[in-house]
Rosetta silent file (secondary structure, phi, psi, omega in degrees, C-alpha in Angstrom):
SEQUENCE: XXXXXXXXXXXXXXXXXXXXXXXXXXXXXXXXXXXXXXXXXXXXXXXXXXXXXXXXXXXXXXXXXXXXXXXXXXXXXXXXXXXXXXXXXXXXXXXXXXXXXXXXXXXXXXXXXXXXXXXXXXXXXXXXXXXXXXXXXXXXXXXXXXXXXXXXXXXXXXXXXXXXXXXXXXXXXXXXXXXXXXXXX
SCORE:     score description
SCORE:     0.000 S_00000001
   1 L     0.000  -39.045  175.717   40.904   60.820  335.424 S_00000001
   2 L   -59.402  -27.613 -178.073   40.048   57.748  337.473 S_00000001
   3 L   -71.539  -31.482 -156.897   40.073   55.664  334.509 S_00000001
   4 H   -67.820  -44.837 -159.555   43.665   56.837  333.451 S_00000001
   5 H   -85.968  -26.524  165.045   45.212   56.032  337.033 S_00000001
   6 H   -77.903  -15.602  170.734   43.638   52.462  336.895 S_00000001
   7 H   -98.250   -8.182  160.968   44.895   51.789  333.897 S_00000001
   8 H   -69.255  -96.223  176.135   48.641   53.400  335.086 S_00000001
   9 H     6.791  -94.040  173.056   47.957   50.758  337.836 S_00000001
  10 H   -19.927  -60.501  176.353   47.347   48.232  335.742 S_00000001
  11 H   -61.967  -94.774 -174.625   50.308   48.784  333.490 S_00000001
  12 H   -29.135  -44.770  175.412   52.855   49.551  336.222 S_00000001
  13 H   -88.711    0.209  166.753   51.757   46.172  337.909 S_00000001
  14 H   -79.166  -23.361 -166.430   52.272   44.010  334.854 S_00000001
  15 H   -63.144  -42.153 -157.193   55.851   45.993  334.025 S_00000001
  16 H   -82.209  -49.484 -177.092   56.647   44.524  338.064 S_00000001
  17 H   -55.174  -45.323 -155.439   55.190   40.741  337.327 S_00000001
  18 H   -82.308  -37.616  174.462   56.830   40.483  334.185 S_00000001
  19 H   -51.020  -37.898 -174.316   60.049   41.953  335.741 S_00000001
  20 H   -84.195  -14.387  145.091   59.844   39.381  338.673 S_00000001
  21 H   -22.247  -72.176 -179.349   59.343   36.736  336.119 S_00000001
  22 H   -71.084   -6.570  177.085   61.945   37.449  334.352 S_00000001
  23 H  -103.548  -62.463  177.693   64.463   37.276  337.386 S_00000001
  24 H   -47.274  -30.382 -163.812   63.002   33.860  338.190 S_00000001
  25 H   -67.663  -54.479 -161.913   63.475   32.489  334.636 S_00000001
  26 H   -71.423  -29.141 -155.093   67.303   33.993  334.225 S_00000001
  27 H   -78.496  -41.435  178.131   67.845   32.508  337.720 S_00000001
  28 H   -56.790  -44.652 -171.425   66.889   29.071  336.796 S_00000001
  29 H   -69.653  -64.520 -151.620   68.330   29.049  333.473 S_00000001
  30 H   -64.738  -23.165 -175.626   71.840   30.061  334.872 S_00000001
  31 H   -75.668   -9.382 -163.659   71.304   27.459  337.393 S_00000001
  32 H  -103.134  -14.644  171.275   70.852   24.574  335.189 S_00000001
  33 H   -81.081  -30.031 -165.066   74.467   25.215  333.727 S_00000001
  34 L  -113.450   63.355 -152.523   75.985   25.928  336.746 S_00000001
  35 L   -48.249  165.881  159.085   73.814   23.545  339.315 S_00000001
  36 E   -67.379  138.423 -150.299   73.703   24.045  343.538 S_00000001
  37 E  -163.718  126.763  175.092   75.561   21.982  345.433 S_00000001
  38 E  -141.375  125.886  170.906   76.008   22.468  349.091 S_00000001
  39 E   -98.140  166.086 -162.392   79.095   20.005  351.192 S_00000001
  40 E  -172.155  138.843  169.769   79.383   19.689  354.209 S_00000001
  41 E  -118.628  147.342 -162.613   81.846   18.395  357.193 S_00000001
  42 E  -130.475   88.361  135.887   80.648   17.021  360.251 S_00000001
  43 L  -155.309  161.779 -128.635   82.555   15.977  363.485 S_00000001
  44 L    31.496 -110.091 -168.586   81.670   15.800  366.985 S_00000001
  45 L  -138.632   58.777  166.217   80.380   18.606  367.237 S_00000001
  46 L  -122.130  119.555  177.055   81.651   20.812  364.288 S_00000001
  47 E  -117.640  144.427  155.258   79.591   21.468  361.480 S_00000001
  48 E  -136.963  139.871 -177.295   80.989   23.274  358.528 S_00000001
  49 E  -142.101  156.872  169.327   79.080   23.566  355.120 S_00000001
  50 E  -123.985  143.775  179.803   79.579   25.322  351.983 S_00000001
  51 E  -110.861  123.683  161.887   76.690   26.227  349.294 S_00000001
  52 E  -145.330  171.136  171.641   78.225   27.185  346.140 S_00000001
  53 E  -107.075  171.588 -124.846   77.332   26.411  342.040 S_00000001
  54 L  -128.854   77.127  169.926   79.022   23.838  339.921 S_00000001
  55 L   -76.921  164.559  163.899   80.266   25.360  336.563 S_00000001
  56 E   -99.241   99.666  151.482   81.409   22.718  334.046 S_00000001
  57 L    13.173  -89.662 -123.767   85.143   22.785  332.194 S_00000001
  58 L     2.395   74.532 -161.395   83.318   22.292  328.537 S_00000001
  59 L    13.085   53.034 -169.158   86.722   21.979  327.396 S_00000001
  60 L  -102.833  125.179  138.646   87.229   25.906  328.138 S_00000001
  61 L   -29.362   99.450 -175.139   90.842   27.226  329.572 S_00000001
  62 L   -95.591  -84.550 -161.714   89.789   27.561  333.171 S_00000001
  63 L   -82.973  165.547 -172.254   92.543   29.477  335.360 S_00000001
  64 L    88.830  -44.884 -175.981   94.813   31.725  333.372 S_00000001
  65 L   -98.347 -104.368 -179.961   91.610   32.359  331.027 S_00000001
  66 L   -55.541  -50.007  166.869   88.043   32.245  331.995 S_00000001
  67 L  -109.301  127.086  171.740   89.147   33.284  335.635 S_00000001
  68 L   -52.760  155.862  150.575   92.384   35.343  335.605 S_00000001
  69 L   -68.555  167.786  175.435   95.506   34.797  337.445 S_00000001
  70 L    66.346  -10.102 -167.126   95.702   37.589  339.902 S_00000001
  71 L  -112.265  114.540  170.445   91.832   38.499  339.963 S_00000001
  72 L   -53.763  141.804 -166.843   89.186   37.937  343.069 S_00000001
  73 L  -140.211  172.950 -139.840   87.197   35.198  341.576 S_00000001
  74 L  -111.344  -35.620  179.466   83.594   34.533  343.358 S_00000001
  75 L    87.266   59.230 -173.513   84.884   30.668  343.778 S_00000001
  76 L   127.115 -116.019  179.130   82.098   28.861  341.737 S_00000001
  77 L  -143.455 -172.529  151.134   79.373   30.610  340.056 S_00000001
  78 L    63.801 -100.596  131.532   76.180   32.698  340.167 S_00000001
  79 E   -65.428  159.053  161.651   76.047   33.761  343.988 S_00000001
  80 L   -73.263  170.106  177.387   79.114   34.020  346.036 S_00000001
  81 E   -71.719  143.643  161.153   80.037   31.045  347.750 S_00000001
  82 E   -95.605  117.034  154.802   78.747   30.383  351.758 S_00000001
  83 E   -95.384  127.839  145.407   81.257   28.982  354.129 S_00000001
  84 E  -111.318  131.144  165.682   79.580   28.493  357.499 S_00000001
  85 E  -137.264  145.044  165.388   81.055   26.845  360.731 S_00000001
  86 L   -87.823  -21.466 -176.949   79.440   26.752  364.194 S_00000001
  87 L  -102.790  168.019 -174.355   82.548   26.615  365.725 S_00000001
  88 L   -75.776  151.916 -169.395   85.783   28.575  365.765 S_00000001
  89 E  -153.396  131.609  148.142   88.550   27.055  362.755 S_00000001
  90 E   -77.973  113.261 -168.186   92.197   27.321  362.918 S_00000001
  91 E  -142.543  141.944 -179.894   93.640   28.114  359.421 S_00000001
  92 L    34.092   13.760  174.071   97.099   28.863  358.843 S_00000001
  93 L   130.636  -69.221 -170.250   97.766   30.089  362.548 S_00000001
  94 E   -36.823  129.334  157.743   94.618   32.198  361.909 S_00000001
  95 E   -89.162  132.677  157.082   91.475   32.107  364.203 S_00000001
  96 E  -110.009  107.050  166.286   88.111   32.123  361.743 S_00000001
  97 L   -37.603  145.214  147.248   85.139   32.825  363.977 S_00000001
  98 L   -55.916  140.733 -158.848   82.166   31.142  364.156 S_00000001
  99 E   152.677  169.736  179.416   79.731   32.417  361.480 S_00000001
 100 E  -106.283  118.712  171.818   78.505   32.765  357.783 S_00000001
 101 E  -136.897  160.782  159.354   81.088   34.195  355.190 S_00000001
 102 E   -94.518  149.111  169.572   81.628   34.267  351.601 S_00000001
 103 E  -103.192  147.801  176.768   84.639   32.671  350.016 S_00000001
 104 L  -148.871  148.720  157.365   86.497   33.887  347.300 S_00000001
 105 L  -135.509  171.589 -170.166   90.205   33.433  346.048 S_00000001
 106 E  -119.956  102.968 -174.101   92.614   35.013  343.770 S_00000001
 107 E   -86.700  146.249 -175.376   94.145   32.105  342.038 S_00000001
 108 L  -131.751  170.083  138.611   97.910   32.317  340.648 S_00000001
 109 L    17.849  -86.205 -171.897  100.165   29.687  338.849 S_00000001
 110 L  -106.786  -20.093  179.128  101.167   28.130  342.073 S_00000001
 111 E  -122.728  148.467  169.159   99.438   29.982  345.131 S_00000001
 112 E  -115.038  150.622 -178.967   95.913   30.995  345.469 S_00000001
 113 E   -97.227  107.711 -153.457   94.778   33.741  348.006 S_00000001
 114 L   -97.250 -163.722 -162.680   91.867   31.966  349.408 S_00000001
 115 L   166.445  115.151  140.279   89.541   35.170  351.637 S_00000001
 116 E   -89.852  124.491 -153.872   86.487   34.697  354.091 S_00000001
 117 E  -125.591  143.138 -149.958   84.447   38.036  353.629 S_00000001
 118 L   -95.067  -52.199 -159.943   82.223   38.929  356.261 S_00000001
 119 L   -61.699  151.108  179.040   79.130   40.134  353.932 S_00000001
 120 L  -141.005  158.819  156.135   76.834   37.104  352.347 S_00000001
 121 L   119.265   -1.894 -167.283   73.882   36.968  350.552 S_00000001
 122 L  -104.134  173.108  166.903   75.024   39.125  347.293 S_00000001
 123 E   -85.720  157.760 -130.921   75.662   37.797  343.614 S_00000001
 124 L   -97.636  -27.587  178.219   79.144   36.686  343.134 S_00000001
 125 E  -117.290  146.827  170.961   79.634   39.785  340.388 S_00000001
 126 L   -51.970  137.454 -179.450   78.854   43.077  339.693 S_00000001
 127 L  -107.233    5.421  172.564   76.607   43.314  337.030 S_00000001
 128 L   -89.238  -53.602 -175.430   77.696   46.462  335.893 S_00000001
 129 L  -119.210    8.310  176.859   81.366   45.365  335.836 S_00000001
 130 L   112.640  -55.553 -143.909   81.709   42.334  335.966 S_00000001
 131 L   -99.516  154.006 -178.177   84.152   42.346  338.421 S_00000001
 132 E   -68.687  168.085  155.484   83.687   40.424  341.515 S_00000001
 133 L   -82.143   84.370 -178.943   81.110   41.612  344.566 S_00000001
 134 L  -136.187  109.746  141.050   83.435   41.555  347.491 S_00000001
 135 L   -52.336   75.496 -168.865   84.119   44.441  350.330 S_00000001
 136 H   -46.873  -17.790 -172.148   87.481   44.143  350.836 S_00000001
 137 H   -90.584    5.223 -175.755   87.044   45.885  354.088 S_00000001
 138 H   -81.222  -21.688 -137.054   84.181   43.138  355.091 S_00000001
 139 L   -77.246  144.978 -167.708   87.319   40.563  354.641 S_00000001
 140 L  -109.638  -38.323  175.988   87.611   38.607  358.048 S_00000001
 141 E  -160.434  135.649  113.867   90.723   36.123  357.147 S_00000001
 142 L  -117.325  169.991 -178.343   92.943   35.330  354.696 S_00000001
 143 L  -141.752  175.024  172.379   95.765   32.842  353.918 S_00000001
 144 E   -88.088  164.250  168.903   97.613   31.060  351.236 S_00000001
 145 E  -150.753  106.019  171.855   97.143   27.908  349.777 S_00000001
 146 E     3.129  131.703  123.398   99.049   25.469  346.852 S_00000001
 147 L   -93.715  130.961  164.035   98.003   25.086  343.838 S_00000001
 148 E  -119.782  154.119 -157.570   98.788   21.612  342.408 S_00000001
 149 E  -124.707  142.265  179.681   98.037   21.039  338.963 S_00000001
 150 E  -103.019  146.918  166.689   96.951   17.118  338.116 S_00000001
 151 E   -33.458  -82.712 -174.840   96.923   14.651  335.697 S_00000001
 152 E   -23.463  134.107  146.971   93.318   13.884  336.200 S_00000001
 153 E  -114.674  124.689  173.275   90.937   16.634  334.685 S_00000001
 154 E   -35.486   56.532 -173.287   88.452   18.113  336.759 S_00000001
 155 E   -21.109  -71.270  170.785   84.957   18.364  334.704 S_00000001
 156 E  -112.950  154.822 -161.129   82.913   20.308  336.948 S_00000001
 157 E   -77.107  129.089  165.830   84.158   22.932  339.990 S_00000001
 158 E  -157.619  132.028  167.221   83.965   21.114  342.938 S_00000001
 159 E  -134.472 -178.792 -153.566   84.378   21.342  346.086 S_00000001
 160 E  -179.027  150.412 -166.404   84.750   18.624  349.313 S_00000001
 161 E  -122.929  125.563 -167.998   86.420   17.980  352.307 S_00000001
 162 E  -105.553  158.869  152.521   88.956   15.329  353.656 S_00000001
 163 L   -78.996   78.129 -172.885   89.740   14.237  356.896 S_00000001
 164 L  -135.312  120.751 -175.533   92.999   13.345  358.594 S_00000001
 165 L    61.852 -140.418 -176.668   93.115   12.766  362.822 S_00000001
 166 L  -107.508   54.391 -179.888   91.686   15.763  364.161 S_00000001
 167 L   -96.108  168.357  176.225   92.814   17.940  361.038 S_00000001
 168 L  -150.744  178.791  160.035   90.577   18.768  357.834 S_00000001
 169 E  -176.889  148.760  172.385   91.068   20.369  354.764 S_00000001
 170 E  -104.736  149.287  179.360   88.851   21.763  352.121 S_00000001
 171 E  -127.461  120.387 -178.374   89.685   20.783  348.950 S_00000001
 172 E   -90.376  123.104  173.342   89.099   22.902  345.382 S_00000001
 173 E  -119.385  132.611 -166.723   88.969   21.025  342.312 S_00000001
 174 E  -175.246  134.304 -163.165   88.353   22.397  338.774 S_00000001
 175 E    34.679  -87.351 -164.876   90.072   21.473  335.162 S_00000001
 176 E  -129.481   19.400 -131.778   93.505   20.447  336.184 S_00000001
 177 E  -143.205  126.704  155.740   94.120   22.426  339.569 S_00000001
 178 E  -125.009  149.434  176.720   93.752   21.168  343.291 S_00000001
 179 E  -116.658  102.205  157.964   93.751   23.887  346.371 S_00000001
 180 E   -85.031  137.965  179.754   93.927   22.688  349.724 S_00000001
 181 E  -133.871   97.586 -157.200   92.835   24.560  352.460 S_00000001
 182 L   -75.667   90.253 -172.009   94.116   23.016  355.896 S_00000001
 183 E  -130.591  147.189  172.126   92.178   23.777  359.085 S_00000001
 184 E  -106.245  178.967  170.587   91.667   22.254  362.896 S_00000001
 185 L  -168.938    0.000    0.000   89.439   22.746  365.596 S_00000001
């Protein structure tokens, strides 16, 4: 009897190595298409940074196709995206606390519905459905923001932050589509 439950043992802990393996492996592999990237604005004494991953165009239909019009979209890849600020941000009128959120937006034609979500730390989709993992009732602020569509095409998802007086804006870039997102502090 002793032998049988050391050899359940045995068995049961290879089934858990090879499972945690196998979670490192797919994580890496998805990572090398869609790499980590984390930006970041700095001044005085305002930090804001975002970690998100990097998909690549490879000359794929981006909005209207691979992410719907109308559909919360995780805003990169992989994980959801992290917004952080230490300080309180003014966006559209809106106070956004200080704090760690995910971002997501529901991009249309001309406006996208950009959303700071309270919960962080999850994978940007359901893996059951697909669909993204966001708790609308977690959502802390959102507003709208342009879409302008560009000559220029956008290779990889990217995003980065400009500077004008003591205004900002984050700026989304991806195929042919830029999203500004305008905030003080």
């Amino acid at each position: 009897m002793r032998k049988v439950l050391v050899i359940i043992g045995i068995i049961v802990a290879g089934l858990v190595l090879l499972g945690a393996l196998g979670l490192f492996f797919g994580k890496k592999y998805t990572k090398q298409f869609s790499p980590e990237q984390e930006v970041a604005f700095n001044q005085d004494d305002l930090s804001v940074t975002v970690y998100y991953n990097r998909p690549f165009k490879k000359g794929r239909v981006i909005f209207g196709e691979l992410v719907p019009y109308g559909k919360v979209w995780r805003t990169g890849a992989n994980e959801a995206t992290i917004f952080k600020t230490n300080k309180d941000l003014i966006i559209e009128g809106q106070t956004l606390k200080a704090g760690s959120y995910t971002l997501w937006t529901i991009p249309d034609k001309e406006t996208w519905k950009v959303i700071f979500n309270k919960e962080t730390g999850q994978w940007g989709i359901k893996a059951t459905t697909g669909e993204a993992n966001r708790d609308p009732d977690l959502d802390a602020l959102s507003v709208d923001a342009h879409a302008v569509w560009q000559d220029q095409v956008f290779e990889q998802f990217t995003i980065q932050f400009e500077q004008s007086g003591s205004d900002a804006e984050m700026v989304l870039l991806w195929d042919q589509t830029l999203v500004s997102v305008p905030f003080s502090y």
